[in-house]
C-alpha positions as CSV (number, residue, x, y, z in Angstrom):
1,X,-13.1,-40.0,-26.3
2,X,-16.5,-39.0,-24.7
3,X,-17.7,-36.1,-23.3
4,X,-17.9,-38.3,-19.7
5,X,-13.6,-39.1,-20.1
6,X,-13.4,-34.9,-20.7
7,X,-12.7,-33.2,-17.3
8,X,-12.1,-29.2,-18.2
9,X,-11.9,-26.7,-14.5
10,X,-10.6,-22.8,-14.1
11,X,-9.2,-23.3,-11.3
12,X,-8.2,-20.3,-8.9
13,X,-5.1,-19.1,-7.0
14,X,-5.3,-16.9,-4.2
15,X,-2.8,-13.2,-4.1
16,X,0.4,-14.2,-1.9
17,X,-0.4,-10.8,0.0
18,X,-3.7,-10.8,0.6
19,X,-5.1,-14.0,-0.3
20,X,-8.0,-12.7,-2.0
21,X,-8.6,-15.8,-4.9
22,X,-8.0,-15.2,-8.4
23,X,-8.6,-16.8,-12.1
24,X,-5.6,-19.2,-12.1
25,X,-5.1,-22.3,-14.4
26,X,-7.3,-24.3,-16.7
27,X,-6.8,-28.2,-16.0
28,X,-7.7,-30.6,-18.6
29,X,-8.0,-34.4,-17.9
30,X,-5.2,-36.2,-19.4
31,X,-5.8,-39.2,-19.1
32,X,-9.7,-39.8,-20.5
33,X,-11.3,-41.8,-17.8
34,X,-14.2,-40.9,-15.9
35,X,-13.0,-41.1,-12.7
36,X,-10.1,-38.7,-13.4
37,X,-12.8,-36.4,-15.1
38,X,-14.9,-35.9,-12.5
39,X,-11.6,-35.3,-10.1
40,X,-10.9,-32.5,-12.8
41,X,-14.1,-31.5,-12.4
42,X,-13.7,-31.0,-8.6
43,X,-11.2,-28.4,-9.1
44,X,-13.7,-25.9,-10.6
45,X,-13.6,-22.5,-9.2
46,X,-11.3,-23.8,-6.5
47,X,-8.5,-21.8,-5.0
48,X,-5.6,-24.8,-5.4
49,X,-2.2,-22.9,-4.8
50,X,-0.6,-19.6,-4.8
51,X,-0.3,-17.0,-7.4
52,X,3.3,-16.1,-8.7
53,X,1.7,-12.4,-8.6
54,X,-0.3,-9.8,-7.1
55,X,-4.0,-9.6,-7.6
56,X,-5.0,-6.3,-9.4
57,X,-5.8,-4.1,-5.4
58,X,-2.2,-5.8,-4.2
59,X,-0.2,-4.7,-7.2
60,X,-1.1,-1.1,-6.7
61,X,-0.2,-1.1,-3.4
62,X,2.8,-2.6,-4.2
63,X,3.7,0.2,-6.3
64,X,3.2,2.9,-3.9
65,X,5.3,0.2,-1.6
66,X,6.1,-2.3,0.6
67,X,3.5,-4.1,1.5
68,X,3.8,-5.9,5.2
69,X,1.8,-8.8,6.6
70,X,1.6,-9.8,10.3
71,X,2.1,-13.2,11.0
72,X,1.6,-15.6,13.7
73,X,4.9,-17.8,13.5
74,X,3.6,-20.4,16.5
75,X,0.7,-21.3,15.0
76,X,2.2,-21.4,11.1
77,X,2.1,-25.2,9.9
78,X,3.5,-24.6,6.2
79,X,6.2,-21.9,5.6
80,X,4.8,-20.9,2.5
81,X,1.3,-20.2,4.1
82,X,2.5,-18.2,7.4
83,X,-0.7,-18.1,10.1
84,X,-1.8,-14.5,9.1
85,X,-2.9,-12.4,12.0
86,X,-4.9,-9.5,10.1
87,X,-2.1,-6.9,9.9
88,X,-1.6,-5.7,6.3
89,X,0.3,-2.3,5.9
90,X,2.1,-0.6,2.9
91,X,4.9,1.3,4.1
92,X,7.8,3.2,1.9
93,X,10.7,2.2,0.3
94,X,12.6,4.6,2.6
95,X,11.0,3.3,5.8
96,X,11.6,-0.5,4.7
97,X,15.5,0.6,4.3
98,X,15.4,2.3,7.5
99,X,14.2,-1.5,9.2
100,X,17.0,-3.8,7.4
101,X,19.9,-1.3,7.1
102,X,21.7,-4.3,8.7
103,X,20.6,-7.1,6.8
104,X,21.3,-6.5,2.9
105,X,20.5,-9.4,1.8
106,X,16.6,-9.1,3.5
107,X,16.4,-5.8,1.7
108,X,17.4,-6.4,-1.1
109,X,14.6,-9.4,-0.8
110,X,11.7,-7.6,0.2
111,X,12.7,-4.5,-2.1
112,X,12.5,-7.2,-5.5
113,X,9.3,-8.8,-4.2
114,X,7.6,-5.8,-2.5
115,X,6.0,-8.2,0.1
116,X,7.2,-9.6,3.7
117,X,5.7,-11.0,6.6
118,X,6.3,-9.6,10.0
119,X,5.7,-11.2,13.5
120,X,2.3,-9.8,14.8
121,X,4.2,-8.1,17.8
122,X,6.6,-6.9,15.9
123,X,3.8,-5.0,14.0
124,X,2.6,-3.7,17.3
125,X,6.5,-2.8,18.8
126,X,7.0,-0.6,15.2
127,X,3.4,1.2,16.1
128,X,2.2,-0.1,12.7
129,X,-1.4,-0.6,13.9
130,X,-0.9,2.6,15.9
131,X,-1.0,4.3,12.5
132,X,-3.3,1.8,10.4
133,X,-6.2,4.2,8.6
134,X,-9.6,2.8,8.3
């Protein structure tokens, strides 16, 4: 083994609420060739995949609440990366309740995971941007 066959990359992941990137894995070239190396290599400081958490800004809003991001369905290619529209609101427990009184399940969802995605126009029918602060 050469330093040439040693690929090494910290990798980043990006915050499922606001996307901001984050320090995520360390990858390490298994397989001690040089093209697989430099493929390693590639990876450095790249965001490759989602965080299983908050970044440090996302987790305190999560604690004060729910936080809710607007989404474009129509122009969303992969479920687990929704088309986001710029709408990113943290709104109480209470009001969250208030929304899915009739869908348990959903609440009891976004309650656990203190994140959802909204349709953009539903954000504008609720008057979320209405009240947005600067």
């Amino acid at each position: 083994m050469n330093k040439d066959t040693l690929g090494v990359a910290l990798t980043k992941e990006a915050c499922p609420a606001c996307t901001k990137a984050m320090d995520g894995a360390i990858v390490m070239n298994t397989r001690l060739s040089v093209p697989q190396a430099m493929k390693v290599e590639e990876l450095h400081g790249k965001v490759v995949g989602w965080a299983d958490h908050f970044c440090d800004e996302c987790k305190e809003y999560s604690e004060k609440g729910i936080i809710l991001v607007t989404i474009d369905e129509s122009k969303t290619d992969d479920p687990k990366n929704p088309y986001r529209t710029g709408g990113f609101f943290v709104v109480t427990e209470d009001y969250v309740t208030r929304l899915l009184e009739h869908e348990p399940e959903m609440l009891k969802r976004v309650l656990e995971e203190r994140l959802t995605f909204i349709e953009h126009d539903l954000g504008v029918h609720l008057g979320l941007f209405n009240h947005a602060s600067s």
